[in-house]
N, C-alpha and C positions, 0 to 999 in steps of 0.2 A: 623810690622803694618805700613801702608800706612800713610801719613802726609797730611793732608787738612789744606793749610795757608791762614785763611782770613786778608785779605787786605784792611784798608779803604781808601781808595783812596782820595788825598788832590792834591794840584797843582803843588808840587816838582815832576816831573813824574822820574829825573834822579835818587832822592833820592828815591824811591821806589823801582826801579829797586835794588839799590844797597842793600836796606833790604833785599829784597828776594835772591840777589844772594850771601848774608852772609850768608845764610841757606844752602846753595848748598851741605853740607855735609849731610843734614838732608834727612828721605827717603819720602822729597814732591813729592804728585803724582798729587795733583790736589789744583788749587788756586781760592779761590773764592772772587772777588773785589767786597767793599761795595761802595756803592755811595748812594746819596740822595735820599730820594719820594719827598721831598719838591722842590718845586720850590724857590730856596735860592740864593741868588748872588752869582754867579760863580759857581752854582752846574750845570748849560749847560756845562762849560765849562771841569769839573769833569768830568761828564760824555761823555764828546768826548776823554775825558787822559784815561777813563776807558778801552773803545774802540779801543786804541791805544796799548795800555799794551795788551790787550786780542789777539790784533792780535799777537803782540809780541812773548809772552808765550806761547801761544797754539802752540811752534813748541816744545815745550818742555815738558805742564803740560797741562789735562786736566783745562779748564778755563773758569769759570760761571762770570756772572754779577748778584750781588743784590742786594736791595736796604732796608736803614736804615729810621728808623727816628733821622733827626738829630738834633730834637729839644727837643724833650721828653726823656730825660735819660732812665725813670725806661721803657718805650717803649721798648726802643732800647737793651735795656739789657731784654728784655722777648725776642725779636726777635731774638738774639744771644743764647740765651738758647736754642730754637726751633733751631735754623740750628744746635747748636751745640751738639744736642739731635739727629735729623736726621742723621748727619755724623757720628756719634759715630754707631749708629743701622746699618750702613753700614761696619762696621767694622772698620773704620778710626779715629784714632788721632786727635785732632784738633788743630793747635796753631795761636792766633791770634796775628796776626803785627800790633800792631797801630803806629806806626812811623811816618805816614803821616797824623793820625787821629784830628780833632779837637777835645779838653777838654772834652768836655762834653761827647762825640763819648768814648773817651779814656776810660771815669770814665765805662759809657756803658758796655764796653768792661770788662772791671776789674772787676768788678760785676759780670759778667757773668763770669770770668772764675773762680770767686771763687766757685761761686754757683757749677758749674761744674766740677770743679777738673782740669781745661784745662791750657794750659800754653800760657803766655802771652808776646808775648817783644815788645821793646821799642829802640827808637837809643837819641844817643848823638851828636849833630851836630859838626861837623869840620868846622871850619874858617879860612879866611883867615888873610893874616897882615890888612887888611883896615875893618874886620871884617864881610866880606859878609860868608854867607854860602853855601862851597861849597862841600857838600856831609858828609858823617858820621865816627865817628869817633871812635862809639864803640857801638857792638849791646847788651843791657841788657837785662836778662830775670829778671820779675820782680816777687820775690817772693809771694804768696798765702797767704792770711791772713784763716784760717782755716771757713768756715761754720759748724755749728752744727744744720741738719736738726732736725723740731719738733717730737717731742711724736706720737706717731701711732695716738692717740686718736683726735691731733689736726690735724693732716692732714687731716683724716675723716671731722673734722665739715669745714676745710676748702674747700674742693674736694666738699663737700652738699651744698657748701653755693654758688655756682655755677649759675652766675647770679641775685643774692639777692633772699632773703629771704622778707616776708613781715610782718614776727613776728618769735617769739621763737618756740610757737606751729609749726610751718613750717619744722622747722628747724627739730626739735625732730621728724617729721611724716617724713621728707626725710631720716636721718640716722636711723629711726626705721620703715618701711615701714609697715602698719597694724595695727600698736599699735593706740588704742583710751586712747580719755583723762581720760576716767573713769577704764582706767586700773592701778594699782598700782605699773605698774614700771614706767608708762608717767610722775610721778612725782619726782623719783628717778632720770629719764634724764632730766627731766627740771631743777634739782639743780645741777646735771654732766655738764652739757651740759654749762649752766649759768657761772660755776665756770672755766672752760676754753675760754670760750668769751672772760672773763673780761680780762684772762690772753691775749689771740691773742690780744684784742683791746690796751693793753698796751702795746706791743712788735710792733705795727704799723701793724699786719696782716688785722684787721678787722675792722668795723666803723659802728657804731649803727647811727639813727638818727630816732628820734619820727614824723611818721608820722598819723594823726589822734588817737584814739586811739590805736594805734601798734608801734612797735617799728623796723624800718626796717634795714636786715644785708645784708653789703655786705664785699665785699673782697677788698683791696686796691691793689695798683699797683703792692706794695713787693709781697703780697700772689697771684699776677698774675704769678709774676715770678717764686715764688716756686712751684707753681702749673702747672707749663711745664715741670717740671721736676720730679716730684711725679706721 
């Protein structure tokens, strides 16, 4: 199976290169560099190193440019899920290098590759005697903390709740299409249905909030991300 290395791109352009060419054993066939949507200090200048490397590489790896958010974590780790969902349906591996990445990009990244089963590494800087750094000194793959996706029953109300909801009754009539309220099972899911909210809302999936007389559901950032991949 083919190796797709995403890449986030920071302003070491030497030390990147050198990540990527610690994998040389690996069977990369194609490299895809993250850079910025935002307009962030020094993310022009990111993205002119992006363009530098792509001419680079592309004598050797097919080589995309895309772009993160790199201020929204739980964003940024939905958007990695989705490429990393893409790549995968193409038949490709995915591993991503954050070596070059900022913190928050990193944590991103980590996130996503739990959720996804993907593998992640990471370098150790090398220095010198006056302590500048000057390239790397040992590429780490950084082990997976295991995910346990939900129960069949809560990815249903979460997959329904697509967009919010603007009460329970809603809710119950998207994953029961047909059923009215005066039917004798609409009250058996409105106590089902109820008793796993409270659960998603407790586990950070879900988030109730009283607007007029209703109660309205939506989905939070996490159950964004698990829901690109369900």
């Amino acid at each position: 199976m083919m190796i797709t290395q995403v890449v986030f791109v920071g302003l070491h352009k030497e030390k990147l290169i050198e990540s990527i060419r610690a994998l040389r054993e690996e069977p990369v066939g194609k490299i895809i560099l993250m850079v910025g949507e935002q307009e962030l200090p020094a993310e022009a200048k990111v993205r002119e190193l992006a363009e530098e490397l792509k001419k680079e590489l592309e004598t050797v790896y097919d080589v995309e440019i895309s772009k993160i958010d790199k201020k929204n974590t739980l964003r940024a780790a939905k958007q990695l899920v989705e490429l990393i969902r893409e790549e995968t349906e193409k038949g490709n591996e995915v591993l991503l290098n954050a070596s070059g990445s900022l913190r928050n990009v990193s944590i991103a990244a980590y996130i996503a590759a739990c959720i996804t089963n993907s593998r992640i590494i990471t370098s150790i800087p090398k220095y010198d005697d006056k302590e500048n750094e000057v390239g790397i000194e040992e590429i780490l793959e950084i082990p997976l903390i295991p995910v346990m996706l939900l129960p069949k029953e809560q990815i249903q109300i979460i997959q329904a709740i697509d967009g919010g909801v603007d009460s329970l009754d809603e809710l119950i009539q998207r994953l029961n299409p047909g059923i009215g309220k005066s039917d004798a099972k609409f009250m058996k899911e409105r106590s089902r249905i109820s008793h796993h909210l409270s659960k998603l809302e407790d586990m950070g999936f879900v988030k109730r909030k009283k607007v007029g007389r209703n109660v309205r559901i939506e989905r939070t950032a996490i159950a964004e991300i698990i829901n690109a991949i369900i």
